[in-house]
C-alpha positions as CSV (number, residue, x, y, z in Angstrom):
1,X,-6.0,8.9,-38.0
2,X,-4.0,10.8,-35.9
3,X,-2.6,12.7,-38.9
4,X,-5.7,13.9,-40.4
5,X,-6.4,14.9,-36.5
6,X,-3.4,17.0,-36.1
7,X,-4.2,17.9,-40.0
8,X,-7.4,19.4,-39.1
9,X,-6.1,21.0,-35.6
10,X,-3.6,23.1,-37.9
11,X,-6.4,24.0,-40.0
12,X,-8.7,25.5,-37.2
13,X,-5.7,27.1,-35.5
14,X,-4.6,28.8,-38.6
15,X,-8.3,30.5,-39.3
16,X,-7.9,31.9,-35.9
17,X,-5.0,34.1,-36.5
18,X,-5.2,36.5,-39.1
19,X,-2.0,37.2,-40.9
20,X,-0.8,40.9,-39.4
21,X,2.3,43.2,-39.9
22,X,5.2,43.8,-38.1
23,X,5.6,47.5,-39.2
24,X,4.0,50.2,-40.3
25,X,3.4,49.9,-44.2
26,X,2.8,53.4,-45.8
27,X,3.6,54.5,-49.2
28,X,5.6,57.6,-50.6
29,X,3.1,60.2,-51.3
30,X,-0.1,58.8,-49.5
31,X,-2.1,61.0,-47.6
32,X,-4.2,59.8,-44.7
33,X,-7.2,62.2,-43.7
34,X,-8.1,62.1,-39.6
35,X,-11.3,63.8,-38.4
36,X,-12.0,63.8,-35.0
37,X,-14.8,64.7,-32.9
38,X,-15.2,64.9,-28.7
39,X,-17.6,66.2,-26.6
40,X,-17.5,66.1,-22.4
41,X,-19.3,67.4,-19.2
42,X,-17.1,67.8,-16.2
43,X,-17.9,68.8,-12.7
44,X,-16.5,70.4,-9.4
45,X,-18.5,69.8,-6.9
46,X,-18.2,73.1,-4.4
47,X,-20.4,73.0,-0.9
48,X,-23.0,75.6,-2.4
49,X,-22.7,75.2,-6.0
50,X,-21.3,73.0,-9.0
51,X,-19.1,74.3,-11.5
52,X,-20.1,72.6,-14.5
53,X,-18.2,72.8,-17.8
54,X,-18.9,71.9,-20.9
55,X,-16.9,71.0,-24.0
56,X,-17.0,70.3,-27.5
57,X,-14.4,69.9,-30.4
58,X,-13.8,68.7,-33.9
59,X,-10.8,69.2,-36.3
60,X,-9.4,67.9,-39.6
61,X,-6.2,66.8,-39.7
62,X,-3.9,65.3,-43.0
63,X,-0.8,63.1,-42.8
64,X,1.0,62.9,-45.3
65,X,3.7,60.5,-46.4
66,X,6.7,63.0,-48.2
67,X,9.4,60.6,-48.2
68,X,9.9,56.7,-47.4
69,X,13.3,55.6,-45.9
70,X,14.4,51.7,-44.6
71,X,13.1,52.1,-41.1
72,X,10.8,55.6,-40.9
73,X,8.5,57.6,-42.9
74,X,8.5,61.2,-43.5
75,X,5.7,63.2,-42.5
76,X,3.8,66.5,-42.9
77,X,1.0,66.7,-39.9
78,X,-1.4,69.6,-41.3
79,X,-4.3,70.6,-38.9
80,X,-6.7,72.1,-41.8
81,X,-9.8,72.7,-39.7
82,X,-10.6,73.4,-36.0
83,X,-13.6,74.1,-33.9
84,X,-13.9,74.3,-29.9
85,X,-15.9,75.6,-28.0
86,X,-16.8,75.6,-24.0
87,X,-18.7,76.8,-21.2
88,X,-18.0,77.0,-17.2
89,X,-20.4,78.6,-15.1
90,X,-21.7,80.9,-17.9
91,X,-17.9,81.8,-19.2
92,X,-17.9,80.8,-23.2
93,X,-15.3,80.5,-25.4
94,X,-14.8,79.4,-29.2
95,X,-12.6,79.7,-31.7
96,X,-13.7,78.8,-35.2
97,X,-10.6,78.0,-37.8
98,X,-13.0,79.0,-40.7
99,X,-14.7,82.1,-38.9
100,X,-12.3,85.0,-39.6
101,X,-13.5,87.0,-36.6
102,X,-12.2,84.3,-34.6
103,X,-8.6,85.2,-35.4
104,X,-8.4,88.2,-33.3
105,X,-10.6,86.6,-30.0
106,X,-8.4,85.2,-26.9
107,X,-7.9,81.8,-28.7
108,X,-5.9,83.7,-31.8
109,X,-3.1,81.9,-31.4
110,X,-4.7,78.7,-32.5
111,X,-4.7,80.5,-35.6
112,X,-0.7,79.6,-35.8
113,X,-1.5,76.1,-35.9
114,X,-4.1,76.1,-39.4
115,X,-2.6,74.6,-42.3
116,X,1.3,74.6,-41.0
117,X,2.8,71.5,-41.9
118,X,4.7,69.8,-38.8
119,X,7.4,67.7,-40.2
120,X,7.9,64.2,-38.3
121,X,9.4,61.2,-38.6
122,X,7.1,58.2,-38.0
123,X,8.8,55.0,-37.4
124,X,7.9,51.5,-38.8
125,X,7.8,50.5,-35.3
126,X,5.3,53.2,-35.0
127,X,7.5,55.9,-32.6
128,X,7.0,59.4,-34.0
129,X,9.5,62.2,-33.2
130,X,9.2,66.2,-34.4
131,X,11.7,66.8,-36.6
132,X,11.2,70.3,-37.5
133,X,11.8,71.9,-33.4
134,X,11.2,75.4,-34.9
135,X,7.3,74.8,-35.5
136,X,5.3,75.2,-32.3
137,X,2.3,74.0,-31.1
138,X,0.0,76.9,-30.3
139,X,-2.0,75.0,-27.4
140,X,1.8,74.8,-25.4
141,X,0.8,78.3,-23.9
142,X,-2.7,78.0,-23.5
143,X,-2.1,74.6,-21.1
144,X,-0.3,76.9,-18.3
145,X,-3.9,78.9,-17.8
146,X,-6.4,78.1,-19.1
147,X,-9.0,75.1,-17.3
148,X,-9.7,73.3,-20.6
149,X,-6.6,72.7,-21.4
150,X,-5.2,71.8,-18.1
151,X,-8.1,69.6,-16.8
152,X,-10.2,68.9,-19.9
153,X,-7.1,69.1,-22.4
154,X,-5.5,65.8,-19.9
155,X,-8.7,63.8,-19.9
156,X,-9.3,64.6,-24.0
157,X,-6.2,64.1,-25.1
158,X,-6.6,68.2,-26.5
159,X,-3.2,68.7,-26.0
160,X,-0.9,66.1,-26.2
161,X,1.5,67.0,-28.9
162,X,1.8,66.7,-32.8
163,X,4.0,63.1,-32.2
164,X,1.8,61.4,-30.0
165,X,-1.2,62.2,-32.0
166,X,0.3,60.6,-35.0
167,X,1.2,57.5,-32.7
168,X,-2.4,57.7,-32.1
169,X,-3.4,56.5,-35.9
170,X,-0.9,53.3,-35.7
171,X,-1.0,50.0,-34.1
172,X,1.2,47.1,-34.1
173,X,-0.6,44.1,-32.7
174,X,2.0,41.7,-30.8
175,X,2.3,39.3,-33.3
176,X,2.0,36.3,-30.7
177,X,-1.7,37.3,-30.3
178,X,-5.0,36.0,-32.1
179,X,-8.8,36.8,-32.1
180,X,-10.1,36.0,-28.3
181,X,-6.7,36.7,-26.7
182,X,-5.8,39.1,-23.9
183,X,-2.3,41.3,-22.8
184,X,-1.7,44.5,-20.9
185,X,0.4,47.0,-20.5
186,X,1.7,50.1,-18.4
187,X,3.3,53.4,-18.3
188,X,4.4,55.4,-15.6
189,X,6.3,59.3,-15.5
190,X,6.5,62.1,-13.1
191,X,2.6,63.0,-13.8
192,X,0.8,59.8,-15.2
193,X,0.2,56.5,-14.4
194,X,-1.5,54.6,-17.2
195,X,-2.4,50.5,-17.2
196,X,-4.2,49.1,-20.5
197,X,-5.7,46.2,-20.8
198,X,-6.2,44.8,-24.5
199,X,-8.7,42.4,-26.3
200,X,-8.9,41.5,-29.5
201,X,-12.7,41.0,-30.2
202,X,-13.1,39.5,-33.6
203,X,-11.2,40.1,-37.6
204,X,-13.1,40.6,-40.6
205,X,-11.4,41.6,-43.9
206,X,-8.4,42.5,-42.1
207,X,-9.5,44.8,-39.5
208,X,-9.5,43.6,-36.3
209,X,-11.5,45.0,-33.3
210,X,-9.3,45.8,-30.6
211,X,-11.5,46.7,-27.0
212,X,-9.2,48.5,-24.5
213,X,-9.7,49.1,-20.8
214,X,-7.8,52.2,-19.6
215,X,-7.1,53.3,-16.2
216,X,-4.9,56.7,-15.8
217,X,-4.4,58.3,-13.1
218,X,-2.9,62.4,-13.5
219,X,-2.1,65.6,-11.5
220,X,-2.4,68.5,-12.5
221,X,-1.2,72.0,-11.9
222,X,-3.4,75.2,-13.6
223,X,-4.4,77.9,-13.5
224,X,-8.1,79.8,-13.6
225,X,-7.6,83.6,-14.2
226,X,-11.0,84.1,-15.0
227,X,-11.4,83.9,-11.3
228,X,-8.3,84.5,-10.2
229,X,-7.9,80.4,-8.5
230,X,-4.5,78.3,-8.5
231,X,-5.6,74.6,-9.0
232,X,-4.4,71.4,-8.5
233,X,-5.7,68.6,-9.3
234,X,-5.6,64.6,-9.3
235,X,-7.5,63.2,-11.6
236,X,-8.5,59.2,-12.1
237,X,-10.2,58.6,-15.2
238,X,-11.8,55.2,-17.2
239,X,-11.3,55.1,-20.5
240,X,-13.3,52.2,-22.5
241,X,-12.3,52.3,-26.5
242,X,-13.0,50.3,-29.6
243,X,-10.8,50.5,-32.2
244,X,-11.1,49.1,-35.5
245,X,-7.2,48.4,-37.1
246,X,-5.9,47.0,-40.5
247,X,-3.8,44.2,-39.7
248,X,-2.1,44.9,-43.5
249,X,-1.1,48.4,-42.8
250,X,-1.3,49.1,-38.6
251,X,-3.7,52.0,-39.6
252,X,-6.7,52.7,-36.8
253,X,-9.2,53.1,-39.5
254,X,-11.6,53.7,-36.5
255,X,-11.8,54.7,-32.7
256,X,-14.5,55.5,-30.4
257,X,-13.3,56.3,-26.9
258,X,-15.9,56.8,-23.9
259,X,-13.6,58.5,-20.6
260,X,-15.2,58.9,-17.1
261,X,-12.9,61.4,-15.0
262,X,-13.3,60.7,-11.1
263,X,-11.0,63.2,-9.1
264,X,-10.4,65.8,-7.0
265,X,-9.7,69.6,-7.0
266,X,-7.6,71.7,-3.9
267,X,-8.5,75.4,-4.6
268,X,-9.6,77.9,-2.3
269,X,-8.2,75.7,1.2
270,X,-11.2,73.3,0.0
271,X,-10.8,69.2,-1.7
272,X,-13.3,69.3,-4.1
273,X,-14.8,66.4,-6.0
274,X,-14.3,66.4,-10.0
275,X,-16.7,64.0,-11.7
276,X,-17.3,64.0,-15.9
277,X,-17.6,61.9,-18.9
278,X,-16.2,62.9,-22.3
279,X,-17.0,60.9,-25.5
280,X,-14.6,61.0,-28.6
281,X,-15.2,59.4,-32.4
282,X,-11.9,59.5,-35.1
283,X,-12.2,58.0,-38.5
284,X,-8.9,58.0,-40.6
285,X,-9.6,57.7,-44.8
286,X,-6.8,56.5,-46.7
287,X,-6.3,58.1,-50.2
């Protein structure tokens, strides 16, 4: 009796922990397509007005597998389209990668960015490092001056670096874990402090929803020479995000991420309060 007992105890226990990988499984030659779309509203509140910007952004994005080595994959990270767009107190900007016109507005050097390959190296333990130093990303100079990538950009995500947007696709699930279980984790450096809370929320076919709780907490330094105003900022945002993973591969075949930035603002001798919500889908398609 007690056999069949412990029999059947193994039984249930098993079916409650899907089988996952330990690394990142790619294969020479595959291509992974990312599209990603984001769209926020973020506020300063001054005493006699509000500053209110909008934002909106989508891009296509391949990764490609050139080469396969014992512990990393080589990469080419090709942004093939881009779109933004945004509005603050009745300033627009937008910049169009299929619009030719766009190419010679204040955003040109985006341009730079359209169909250049970035070569990385993406680690089965799913690390990423640029390999290829001489290719630059064209939103490095636009983060010094410009609101929406200072503010929005660290809220988004909009400008966070070819290698950490690749790390972005992956996830290795600790392989102590099974559906119902919770961990954490967090990160802290000179600018960020970042705690994540994990849950794995149910496995079917071998993709498991992951739910993630996200507190991060910035400063930021920018500038706005539209109106001539040195900014800095501290900014506290939420971040709630579902992500759908294959437990075969480590691939994030899915990811909606909902962010609600709570902050504040010293320009012009004044604290001002920074309040916003930004919402952002990615799908990845394997071919």
């Amino acid at each position: 009796m007690k056999k069949i007992l412990f029999f059947t105890l193994s039984i249930a226990l098993s079916l409650n922990i899907s089988a996952q990988t330990e690394k990142i499984v790619l294969k020479k030659n595959q291509l992974l397509k990312l599209a990603t779309t984001l769209k926020g509203t973020t506020s300063i509140d001054a005493i006699t007005q509000s500053m209110d910007i909008t934002t909106s952004s989508s891009a296509s994005k391949n990764i490609l597998v050139t080469d396969v080595s014992k512990d990393k994959y080589a990469i080419d990270f090709t942004t093939t389209k881009l779109k933004l767009a945004f509005n603050m107190m009745g300033t627009e900007k937008s910049f169009d990668s299929e619009n030719n016109a766009d190419s010679a507005n204040e955003l040109k050097d985006l341009t730079k960015n359209i169909n250049v390959p970035f070569k990385l190296s993406l680690y089965k333990d799913g690390s990423v490092e640029l390999t290829d130093t001489t290719t630059k990303n064209a939103l490095a100079p636009i983060a010094k001056d410009d609101l929406l990538s200072g503010i929005l950009g660290q809220a988004m995500s909009a400008n966070i670096g070819e290698p950490a947007a690749v790390e972005n696709c992956f996830m290795l699930l600790p392989n102590n874990k099974k559906v119902g279980d919770t961990w954490s984790d967090s990160t802290i450096n000179q600018d960020n402090r970042i705690s994540n809370s994990y849950t794995w929320d149910n496995t079917e076919s071998d993709i498991a929803t992951i739910k993630i709780i996200s507190k991060i907490s910035s400063k930021i330094k920018t500038q706005m020479p539209e109106f001539g105003i040195d900014l800095d900022a501290t900014i506290n945002n939420t971040v709630n995000e579902v992500r759908k993973v294959d437990l075969k591969t480590g691939i994030i075949q899915q990811k909606n991420v909902t962010t609600v930035i709570d902050g504040s603002a010293d320009m012009l001798g004044m604290s001002l309060p920074i309040t916003g919500t930004t919402e952002s889908t990615s799908t990845i398609e394997v071919q």
